[in-house]
C-alpha positions, -999 to +999 in steps of 0.1 A: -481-207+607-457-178+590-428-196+600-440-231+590-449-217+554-410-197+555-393-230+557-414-246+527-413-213+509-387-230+486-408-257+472-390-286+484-395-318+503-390-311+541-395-337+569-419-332+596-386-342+617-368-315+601-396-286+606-400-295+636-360-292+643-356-262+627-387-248+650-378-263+683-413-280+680-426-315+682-433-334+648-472-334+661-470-297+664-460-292+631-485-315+617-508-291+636-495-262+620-500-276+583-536-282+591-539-248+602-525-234+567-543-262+545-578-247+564-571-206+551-566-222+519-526-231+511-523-267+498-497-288+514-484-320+495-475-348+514-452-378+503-445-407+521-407-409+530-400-377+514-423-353+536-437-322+529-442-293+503-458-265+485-471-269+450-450-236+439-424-217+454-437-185+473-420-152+485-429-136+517-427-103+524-399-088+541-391-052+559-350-059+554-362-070+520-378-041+510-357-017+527-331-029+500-354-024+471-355+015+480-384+019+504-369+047+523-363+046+562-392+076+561-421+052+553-431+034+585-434-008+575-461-027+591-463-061+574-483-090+596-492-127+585-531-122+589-555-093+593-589-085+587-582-054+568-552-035+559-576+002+555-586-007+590-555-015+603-540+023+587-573+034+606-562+027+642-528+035+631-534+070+626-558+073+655-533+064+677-508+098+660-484+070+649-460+089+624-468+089+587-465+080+561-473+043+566-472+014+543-491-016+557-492-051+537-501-084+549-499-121+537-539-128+540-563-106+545-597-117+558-622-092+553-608-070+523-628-039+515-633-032+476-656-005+459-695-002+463-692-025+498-672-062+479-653-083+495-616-080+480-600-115+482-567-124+485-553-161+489-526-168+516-488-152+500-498-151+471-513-116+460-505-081+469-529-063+501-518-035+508-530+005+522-503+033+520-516+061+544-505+101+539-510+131+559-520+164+540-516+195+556-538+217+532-568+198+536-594+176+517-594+198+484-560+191+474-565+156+474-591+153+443-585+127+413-558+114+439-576+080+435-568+081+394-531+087+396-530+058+421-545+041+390-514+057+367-489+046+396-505+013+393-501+010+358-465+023+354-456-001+376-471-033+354-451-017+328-418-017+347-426-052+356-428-063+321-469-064+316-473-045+279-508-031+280-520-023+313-554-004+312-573+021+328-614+021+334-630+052+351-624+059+379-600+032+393-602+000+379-569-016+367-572-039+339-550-060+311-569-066+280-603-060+301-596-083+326-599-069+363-560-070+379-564-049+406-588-025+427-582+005+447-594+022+475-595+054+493-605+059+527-605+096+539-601+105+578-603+144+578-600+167+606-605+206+603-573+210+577-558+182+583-563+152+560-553+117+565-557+098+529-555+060+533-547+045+496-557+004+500-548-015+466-552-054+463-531-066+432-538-101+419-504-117+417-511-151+417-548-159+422-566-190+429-596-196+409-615-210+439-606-177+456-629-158+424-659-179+423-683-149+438-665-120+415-685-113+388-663-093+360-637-111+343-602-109+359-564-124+355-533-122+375-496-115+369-482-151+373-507-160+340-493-129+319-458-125+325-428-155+315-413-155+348-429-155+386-428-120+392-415-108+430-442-095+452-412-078+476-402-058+439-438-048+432-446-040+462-416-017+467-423-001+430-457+006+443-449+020+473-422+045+456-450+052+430-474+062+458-449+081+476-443+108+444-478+107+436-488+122+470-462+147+470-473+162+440-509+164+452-494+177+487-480+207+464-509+212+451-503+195+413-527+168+415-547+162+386-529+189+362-501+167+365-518+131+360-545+142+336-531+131+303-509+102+321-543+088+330-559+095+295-528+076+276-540+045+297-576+051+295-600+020+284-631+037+273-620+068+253-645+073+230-663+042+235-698+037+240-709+035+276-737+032+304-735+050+333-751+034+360-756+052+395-784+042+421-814+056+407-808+060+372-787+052+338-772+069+310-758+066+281-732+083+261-696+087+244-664+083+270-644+111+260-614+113+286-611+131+323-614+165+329-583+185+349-604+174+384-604+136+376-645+134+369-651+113+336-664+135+307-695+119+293-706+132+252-742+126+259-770+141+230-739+165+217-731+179+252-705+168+276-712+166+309-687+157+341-696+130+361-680+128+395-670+094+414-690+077+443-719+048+434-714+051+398-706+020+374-698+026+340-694-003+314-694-003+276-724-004+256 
Protein backbone atom coordinates (compact mmCIF):
# COMPACT_ATOMS: atom_id res chain seq x y z
CA UNK A 1 0.00 0.00 0.00
CA UNK A 2 3.06 2.53 1.03
CA UNK A 3 4.26 2.44 -2.35
CA UNK A 4 0.88 2.71 -4.17
CA UNK A 5 0.07 5.94 -1.94
CA UNK A 6 4.11 7.20 -2.92
CA UNK A 7 3.28 7.24 -6.54
CA UNK A 8 -0.14 9.31 -6.01
CA UNK A 9 1.56 11.32 -3.32
CA UNK A 10 1.62 14.24 -5.86
CA UNK A 11 -1.97 14.59 -6.40
CA UNK A 12 -2.25 13.86 -9.90
CA UNK A 13 -4.08 11.62 -12.34
CA UNK A 14 -2.11 8.27 -12.66
CA UNK A 15 -3.30 5.22 -14.79
CA UNK A 16 -3.86 1.94 -13.28
CA UNK A 17 -1.56 0.97 -16.38
CA UNK A 18 0.93 3.27 -15.21
CA UNK A 19 0.97 2.11 -11.31
CA UNK A 20 0.96 -0.93 -12.21
CA UNK A 21 4.20 -0.23 -14.62
CA UNK A 22 5.99 1.59 -12.29
CA UNK A 23 5.29 -1.44 -9.64
CA UNK A 24 6.01 -4.38 -11.81
CA UNK A 25 2.35 -5.40 -10.91
CA UNK A 26 -0.74 -6.19 -12.78
CA UNK A 27 -3.53 -3.44 -13.33
CA UNK A 28 -5.90 -5.90 -11.06
CA UNK A 29 -3.31 -5.81 -8.38
CA UNK A 30 -3.23 -2.33 -8.17
CA UNK A 31 -6.96 -1.98 -8.16
CA UNK A 32 -6.41 -4.37 -5.15
CA UNK A 33 -4.11 -2.21 -3.47
CA UNK A 34 -6.47 1.09 -3.73
CA UNK A 35 -9.17 -0.89 -2.11
CA UNK A 36 -6.90 -1.80 0.51
CA UNK A 37 -6.04 2.12 1.23
CA UNK A 38 -9.78 3.40 0.62
CA UNK A 39 -10.75 0.61 3.69
CA UNK A 40 -8.03 2.32 6.53
CA UNK A 41 -9.62 5.43 5.52
CA UNK A 42 -7.55 7.41 2.40
CA UNK A 43 -10.07 8.39 -0.33
CA UNK A 44 -9.05 7.55 -3.78
CA UNK A 45 -10.82 9.54 -6.81
CA UNK A 46 -11.35 7.76 -9.76
CA UNK A 47 -11.93 9.36 -13.36
CA UNK A 48 -12.77 7.61 -16.31
CA UNK A 49 -9.93 7.98 -18.92
CA UNK A 50 -7.84 9.93 -16.66
CA UNK A 51 -7.25 7.32 -13.78
CA UNK A 52 -6.54 7.78 -10.43
CA UNK A 53 -5.79 10.31 -7.47
CA UNK A 54 -5.68 11.71 -4.16
CA UNK A 55 -7.92 14.61 -3.07
CA UNK A 56 -4.62 16.58 -1.72
CA UNK A 57 -1.10 16.12 -2.09
CA UNK A 58 0.55 14.15 0.91
CA UNK A 59 4.22 13.86 2.25
CA UNK A 60 5.52 10.68 3.52
CA UNK A 61 8.03 10.34 5.84
CA UNK A 62 11.48 9.82 4.96
CA UNK A 63 14.89 8.58 6.91
CA UNK A 64 17.22 10.36 3.92
CA UNK A 65 14.64 13.07 4.36
CA UNK A 66 15.02 13.77 7.71
CA UNK A 67 18.55 13.04 8.02
CA UNK A 68 18.83 16.33 5.79
CA UNK A 69 16.66 18.28 8.04
CA UNK A 70 19.36 17.73 10.95
CA UNK A 71 18.29 14.62 12.77
CA UNK A 72 21.71 13.51 13.71
CA UNK A 73 23.19 10.07 12.64
CA UNK A 74 22.99 9.43 16.79
CA UNK A 75 19.17 9.01 16.92
CA UNK A 76 18.28 5.59 15.70
CA UNK A 77 15.04 6.08 12.82
CA UNK A 78 12.42 3.54 12.80
CA UNK A 79 9.59 4.85 10.55
CA UNK A 80 6.97 1.86 9.29
CA UNK A 81 3.66 2.30 7.11
CA UNK A 82 1.35 0.70 9.92
CA UNK A 83 1.57 -0.15 13.54
CA UNK A 84 -0.55 -0.61 16.42
CA UNK A 85 1.40 1.60 18.64
CA UNK A 86 4.48 3.63 18.33
CA UNK A 87 4.98 3.48 22.70
CA UNK A 88 4.71 -0.16 22.16
CA UNK A 89 6.83 -0.45 19.36
CA UNK A 90 9.85 1.85 21.58
CA UNK A 91 8.75 -0.95 24.22
CA UNK A 92 10.14 -4.09 22.47
CA UNK A 93 12.76 -1.86 21.10
CA UNK A 94 14.44 -1.31 24.21
CA UNK A 95 13.78 -4.75 25.61
CA UNK A 96 15.69 -6.13 23.01
CA UNK A 97 19.07 -3.48 24.29
CA UNK A 98 18.69 -1.87 20.79
CA UNK A 99 20.87 1.41 21.16
CA UNK A 100 19.22 4.67 22.17
CA UNK A 101 18.03 7.11 21.67
CA UNK A 102 15.32 6.07 19.26
CA UNK A 103 12.85 8.12 17.33
CA UNK A 104 9.93 5.86 16.02
CA UNK A 105 7.06 7.44 13.67
CA UNK A 106 4.70 5.80 11.58
CA UNK A 107 2.06 6.62 8.74
CA UNK A 108 -1.06 5.04 10.65
CA UNK A 109 -1.19 3.97 13.81
CA UNK A 110 -3.99 1.54 14.85
CA UNK A 111 -4.28 1.52 18.46
CA UNK A 112 -2.75 4.91 19.68
CA UNK A 113 -2.51 5.25 23.41
CA UNK A 114 -3.57 8.84 24.83
CA UNK A 115 -3.95 9.91 28.62
CA UNK A 116 -6.43 8.34 31.23
CA UNK A 117 -6.59 4.95 28.75
CA UNK A 118 -8.16 7.04 24.94
CA UNK A 119 -7.70 5.97 21.89
CA UNK A 120 -5.32 8.60 20.04
CA UNK A 121 -6.32 8.67 16.40
CA UNK A 122 -4.41 9.35 13.51
CA UNK A 123 -5.71 9.17 9.84
CA UNK A 124 -3.44 7.45 7.20
CA UNK A 125 -0.15 10.22 6.24
CA UNK A 126 -1.70 12.71 7.40
CA UNK A 127 -0.81 13.59 11.16
CA UNK A 128 2.26 13.24 13.23
CA UNK A 129 2.62 9.56 15.57
CA UNK A 130 5.36 9.47 16.95
CA UNK A 131 7.50 8.14 20.54
CA UNK A 132 11.13 9.45 21.00
CA UNK A 133 12.76 6.93 23.68
CA UNK A 134 15.88 8.08 26.10
CA UNK A 135 18.02 6.26 28.45
CA UNK A 136 18.85 8.06 31.85
CA UNK A 137 21.59 6.90 33.75
CA UNK A 138 20.67 8.66 37.16
CA UNK A 139 17.52 7.10 37.50
CA UNK A 140 13.68 7.92 37.71
CA UNK A 141 14.10 11.21 39.94
CA UNK A 142 15.84 13.19 37.43
CA UNK A 143 13.23 12.80 35.02
CA UNK A 144 10.23 14.78 36.90
CA UNK A 145 8.13 17.65 35.00
CA UNK A 146 9.98 15.89 31.90
CA UNK A 147 6.44 15.50 30.41
CA UNK A 148 5.83 19.63 30.64
CA UNK A 149 8.91 20.65 28.81
CA UNK A 150 7.90 18.11 26.15
CA UNK A 151 4.86 20.42 26.19
CA UNK A 152 7.36 23.67 25.85
CA UNK A 153 9.29 21.63 23.00
CA UNK A 154 5.95 21.11 21.47
CA UNK A 155 5.02 24.53 21.55
CA UNK A 156 8.31 26.16 20.39
CA UNK A 157 8.05 24.20 17.62
CA UNK A 158 4.28 25.55 16.43
CA UNK A 159 5.96 28.79 16.76
CA UNK A 160 8.87 28.02 14.46
CA UNK A 161 6.36 26.66 12.13
CA UNK A 162 4.48 29.82 11.88
CA UNK A 163 1.31 28.97 14.51
CA UNK A 164 1.16 32.53 16.68
CA UNK A 165 -0.36 31.40 20.02
CA UNK A 166 0.30 27.91 20.85
CA UNK A 167 -0.96 27.16 24.45
CA UNK A 168 -0.23 25.19 27.30
CA UNK A 169 -3.03 23.25 29.77
CA UNK A 170 -1.64 21.49 32.92
CA UNK A 171 0.08 19.01 32.65
CA UNK A 172 0.47 18.29 28.93
CA UNK A 173 -2.14 19.28 26.79
CA UNK A 174 -1.20 21.35 23.65
CA UNK A 175 -3.67 23.75 22.53
CA UNK A 176 -4.31 26.84 19.92
CA UNK A 177 -6.95 29.14 21.05
CA UNK A 178 -8.36 26.17 23.39
CA UNK A 179 -8.63 23.84 20.81
CA UNK A 180 -6.83 20.36 21.49
CA UNK A 181 -3.63 20.08 18.79
CA UNK A 182 -1.78 17.58 20.27
CA UNK A 183 -1.36 14.98 23.35
CA UNK A 184 1.60 13.52 24.91
CA UNK A 185 2.62 10.62 26.52
CA UNK A 186 5.10 9.17 28.78
CA UNK A 187 5.81 5.73 29.34
CA UNK A 188 8.49 4.81 32.04
CA UNK A 189 10.53 1.37 31.84
CA UNK A 190 12.86 1.59 34.97
CA UNK A 191 15.35 -0.75 36.08
CA UNK A 192 17.39 -0.30 39.52
CA UNK A 193 19.10 3.17 38.13
CA UNK A 194 18.55 2.87 34.96
CA UNK A 195 15.59 4.64 33.32
CA UNK A 196 14.31 4.25 29.96
CA UNK A 197 11.73 7.36 29.24
CA UNK A 198 9.57 6.77 26.17
CA UNK A 199 8.08 10.32 25.11
CA UNK A 200 4.84 9.35 22.48
CA UNK A 201 3.30 12.67 21.02
CA UNK A 202 0.43 12.55 18.31
CA UNK A 203 0.23 16.00 16.46
CA UNK A 204 -2.86 16.78 14.48
CA UNK A 205 -1.55 17.92 11.13
CA UNK A 206 -4.21 17.39 8.99
CA UNK A 207 -7.22 15.64 10.59
CA UNK A 208 -10.26 14.16 9.26
CA UNK A 209 -13.37 15.01 10.97
CA UNK A 210 -14.65 11.51 10.64
CA UNK A 211 -11.45 10.39 12.37
CA UNK A 212 -12.86 12.91 15.73
CA UNK A 213 -16.34 11.90 15.93
CA UNK A 214 -15.72 9.92 19.59
CA UNK A 215 -13.24 12.85 20.96
CA UNK A 216 -15.04 14.80 23.16
CA UNK A 217 -12.98 18.36 23.76
CA UNK A 218 -12.81 20.68 21.05
CA UNK A 219 -9.74 20.24 18.73
CA UNK A 220 -8.09 21.79 15.27
CA UNK A 221 -5.17 20.83 13.18
CA UNK A 222 -2.29 22.65 11.51
CA UNK A 223 -3.43 22.44 7.84
CA UNK A 224 -6.73 24.74 9.17
CA UNK A 225 -4.40 27.34 10.93
CA UNK A 226 -1.46 27.99 9.02
CA UNK A 227 -1.53 29.61 4.98
CA UNK A 228 0.49 27.01 3.50
CA UNK A 229 0.42 22.92 4.02
CA UNK A 230 2.93 22.63 6.47
CA UNK A 231 5.76 19.61 6.04
CA UNK A 232 5.27 16.67 8.41
CA UNK A 233 9.27 15.54 7.52
CA UNK A 234 10.15 19.58 8.93
CA UNK A 235 8.05 19.11 12.04
CA UNK A 236 8.80 16.13 12.71
CA UNK A 237 12.60 16.79 12.50
CA UNK A 238 12.03 20.14 14.80
CA UNK A 239 10.40 17.92 17.25
CA UNK A 240 12.80 15.45 17.37
CA UNK A 241 15.80 18.12 17.81
CA UNK A 242 13.49 19.76 20.51
CA UNK A 243 13.26 16.45 22.39
CA UNK A 244 16.72 15.65 22.01
CA UNK A 245 18.00 19.06 24.14
CA UNK A 246 15.17 18.69 26.35
CA UNK A 247 16.43 15.30 27.63
CA UNK A 248 19.84 16.36 27.92
CA UNK A 249 19.13 18.99 30.24
CA UNK A 250 17.05 16.63 32.41
CA UNK A 251 19.96 13.92 32.01
CA UNK A 252 22.24 16.82 33.77
CA UNK A 253 20.12 17.14 36.18
CA UNK A 254 18.38 20.79 35.02
CA UNK A 255 14.94 19.61 34.44
CA UNK A 256 12.31 21.66 35.69
CA UNK A 257 14.52 24.70 36.94
CA UNK A 258 15.24 25.21 33.51
CA UNK A 259 11.58 24.84 31.82
CA UNK A 260 9.64 26.30 34.75
CA UNK A 261 8.99 29.80 33.50
CA UNK A 262 9.25 28.54 29.66
CA UNK A 263 6.19 26.51 30.52
CA UNK A 264 4.44 29.31 32.59
CA UNK A 265 4.90 31.98 29.44
CA UNK A 266 2.63 29.35 27.55
CA UNK A 267 0.42 28.47 30.34
CA UNK A 268 -3.52 28.47 29.60
CA UNK A 269 -5.02 28.66 32.97
CA UNK A 270 -2.83 31.12 34.96
CA UNK A 271 -4.97 32.53 37.30
CA UNK A 272 -8.04 31.25 35.92
CA UNK A 273 -10.76 29.56 37.69
CA UNK A 274 -10.57 25.88 37.65
CA UNK A 275 -11.99 22.33 38.80
CA UNK A 276 -9.84 19.72 39.61
CA UNK A 277 -11.20 16.58 38.96
CA UNK A 278 -9.33 13.28 40.14
CA UNK A 279 -11.20 9.82 40.83
CA UNK A 280 -12.82 10.28 43.88
CA UNK A 281 -13.23 13.87 44.35
CA UNK A 282 -13.27 17.63 42.93
CA UNK A 283 -11.84 20.91 43.72
CA UNK A 284 -11.97 24.06 43.09
CA UNK A 285 -9.58 26.97 43.03
CA UNK A 286 -7.30 29.73 41.26
CA UNK A 287 -4.47 28.23 38.64
CA UNK A 288 -1.61 30.05 39.72
CA UNK A 289 1.42 28.56 37.59
CA UNK A 290 3.87 25.36 38.27
CA UNK A 291 6.07 24.94 40.89
CA UNK A 292 10.10 24.18 40.20
CA UNK A 293 8.96 20.09 40.19
CA UNK A 294 6.23 20.61 37.37
CA UNK A 295 3.02 19.92 39.87
CA UNK A 296 0.31 22.69 39.13
CA UNK A 297 -0.12 25.14 42.05
CA UNK A 298 -3.78 25.39 42.98
CA UNK A 299 -4.92 28.99 45.23
CA UNK A 300 -7.68 27.11 46.94
CA UNK A 301 -9.51 29.16 50.30
CA UNK A 302 -6.23 31.46 50.35
CA UNK A 303 -3.67 28.58 50.41
CA UNK A 304 -1.81 27.02 47.56
CA UNK A 305 -1.45 23.72 47.40
CA UNK A 306 0.73 21.40 44.67
CA UNK A 307 -1.13 19.01 42.92
CA UNK A 308 0.90 16.29 41.25
CA UNK A 309 0.00 14.58 37.70
CA UNK A 310 -1.58 11.02 37.23
CA UNK A 311 -5.81 10.72 36.93
CA UNK A 312 -6.34 14.32 37.49
CA UNK A 313 -8.41 16.60 34.92
CA UNK A 314 -8.50 20.14 35.39
CA UNK A 315 -10.87 22.46 33.28
CA UNK A 316 -11.95 26.03 33.75
CA UNK A 317 -14.77 26.95 35.94
Amino acid sequence: MQAVLALLSDNEFHSGEALGAALGVTRAAIWKKLKKLESIGVTVHSVKGRGYRLPSPIELLSQARLRELGVPESVALGLSFETESTNDDAKKYIAQGAPLPVLMSVERQTHGKGRRGRQWESGVAKNLTLSFAWRFDNGPSVTEGLSLAVGVAVARVLKKIGVPNPGLKWPNDVQIDGQKICGILLEMVADQDVCHVIIGIGLNVEMDASFMTQVDQPWTDLVSRLADRPSRNEILAELTKELIEVCRLFEEGNGMKHFQHHWQAYDVLFNQLVTVSTVSQQRQGIARGIDGKGALMLEENGELVALHGGEISVRRG
